[in-house]
C-alpha positions, 0 to 999 in steps of 0.5 A: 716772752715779755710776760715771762720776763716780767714775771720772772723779775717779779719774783726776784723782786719779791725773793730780794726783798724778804728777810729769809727765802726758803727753797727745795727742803730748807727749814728755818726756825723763826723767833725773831722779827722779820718784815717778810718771808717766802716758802718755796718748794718742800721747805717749811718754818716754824713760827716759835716765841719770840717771832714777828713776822710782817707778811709771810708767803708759802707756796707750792707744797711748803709749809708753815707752823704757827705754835706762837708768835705773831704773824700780820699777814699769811698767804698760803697758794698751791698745795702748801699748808699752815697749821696753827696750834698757837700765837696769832694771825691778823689776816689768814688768806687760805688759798692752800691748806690750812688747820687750826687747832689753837691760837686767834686768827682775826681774819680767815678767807679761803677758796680751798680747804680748811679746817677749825678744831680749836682756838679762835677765829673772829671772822670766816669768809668762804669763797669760790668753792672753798671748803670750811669744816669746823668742829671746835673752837670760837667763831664769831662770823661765818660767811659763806659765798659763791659755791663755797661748803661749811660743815660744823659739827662744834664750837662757840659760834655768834653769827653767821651769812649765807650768799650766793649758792653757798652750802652750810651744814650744821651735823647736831642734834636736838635743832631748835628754830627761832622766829623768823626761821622754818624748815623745807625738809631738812632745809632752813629757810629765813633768818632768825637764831638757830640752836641746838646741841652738839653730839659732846652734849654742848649746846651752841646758838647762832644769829643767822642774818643772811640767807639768800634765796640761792644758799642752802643752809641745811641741818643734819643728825650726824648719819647724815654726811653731805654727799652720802646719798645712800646713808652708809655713813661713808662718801663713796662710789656707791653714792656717785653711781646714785647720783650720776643716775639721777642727773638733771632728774633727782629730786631727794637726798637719795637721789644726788640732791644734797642742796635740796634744790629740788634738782641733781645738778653739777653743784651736787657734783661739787658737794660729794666731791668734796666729801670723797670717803667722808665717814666710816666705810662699811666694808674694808675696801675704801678704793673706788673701782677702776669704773666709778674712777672713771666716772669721777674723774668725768665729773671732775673735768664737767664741773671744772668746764661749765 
């Protein structure tokens, strides 16, 4: 009971202390300066010209557009979402949703999903079992952590780390290793500069520094999508069929092996899951079968309870 009580005066605290709260469906327009607001429930606020906002919250299933001005600090939680087409935002914490399509963000951390299709981001840390795509824009340092994911498949990159047993995917063409790097497969191992073209014809090169025995950085021609076990180009129940098959057992791409760990295990699991219907499918129907939901949702709760 205390606890609850505790928390319970947390957030009126935290509620009396911003400059504009919303609640339920509210939406604000914000082009002024502000030191703090909060989103709650379904509301939303656009960030417009002429705003400064000092810390900015968003929770549950709020949201949050940025199409200029300057914000300090965005924290995203729950299922809210920030999009940002345009201004600026020093630190960007990810643990909602979030697209970017324009504008700098200096700092972005996320452990869930985000996706980077332009503008500039300095700096990317993914962690837990966040999700990073990015497919246009400017990145100077991408870091990997934990079992986080990476896909990219564009833009302008500087350098970047792997740790732990993180995941990072470059869909290209035309790959080209420097000194220090070789290939296990489809597997890159060591640190030197990778390089290669993207599919608008865009040749891009990127320093990497750090790779560390248990992190898969992985270079795939654009048929390949990670957790597409049979190459159909699409991420379905055919692929988990394949790869629930080959637990503990498979040792290929075509078997569930989507890190190349030489074993089929529950971070593959985590990889196609996260990819679920990625791609084209090839027949009309996109919706697992009743069985393989059911498959799914078993996996869901053994990843989630090792």
């Amino acid at each position: 009971m205390k606890l609850v009580i505790l928390a319970v005066i947390g957030l009126l605290g935290a509620v009396a202390n911003a400059d504009f709260v919303l609640w339920d469906d509210e939406q604000l327009t914000v082009d002024s300066s502000h030191s703090s607001g909060r989103l709650y429930d379904q509301s939303k606020a656009w960030i417009v010209a002429g705003a400064s906002v000092t810390n900015l919250y968003a929770y549950q299933t709020s949201a949050v557009d940025i199409s200029a001005g300057a914000v300090s600090t965005l924290d995203t939680y729950d299922t809210s979402t920030a999009t940002v087409s345009g201004g600026s935002v020093y630190n960007l914490h990810g643990r909602g949703n979030v697209n970017i399509s324009g504008g700098s963000v200096k700092y972005l951390d996320a452990n869930s999903a985000a996706s980077i299709s332009g503008g500039t981001v300095s700096n990317i840390y993914a962690y837990d079992s966040g999700s990073i795509s990015v497919s246009d824009g400017n990145v100077n340092s991408l870091r990997a952590a934990d079992a986080s994911t990476m896909n990219i498949s564009g833009g302008n990159l500087n350098r970047m780390d792997a740790y732990h047993n993180s995941t990072v995917a470059f869909v290209a063409q035309d790959f080209r290793l420097g000194g220090g790097l070789s290939l296990d497969g489809n597997r890159v191992l060591g640190s030197g500069t990778l390089s290669g073209e993207w599919y608008d014809g865009t040749r891009w090169t990127v320093d990497i520094y750090r790779n560390d025995p248990g992190a898969t950085i992985l270079i795939l021609p654009r048929t390949e999508i990670i957790g597409d076990a049979d190459l159909s180009g699409y991420v379905d129940d055919d692929d988990l069929s394949l790869l629930l098959a080959n637990w503990n057992s498979g040792t290929t791409w075509g078997q569930g092996d989507f890190n190349l760990s030489g074993n089929v295990n529950d971070h593959d699991l985590s990889l196609l899951l996260a990819n679920w219907n990625a791609g084209v499918p090839g027949a009309p129907a996109a919706i697992p079968e009743p069985t393989a939901l059911l498959l799914l949702i078993g996996g869901l709760v053994f990843v989630r309870r090792r």
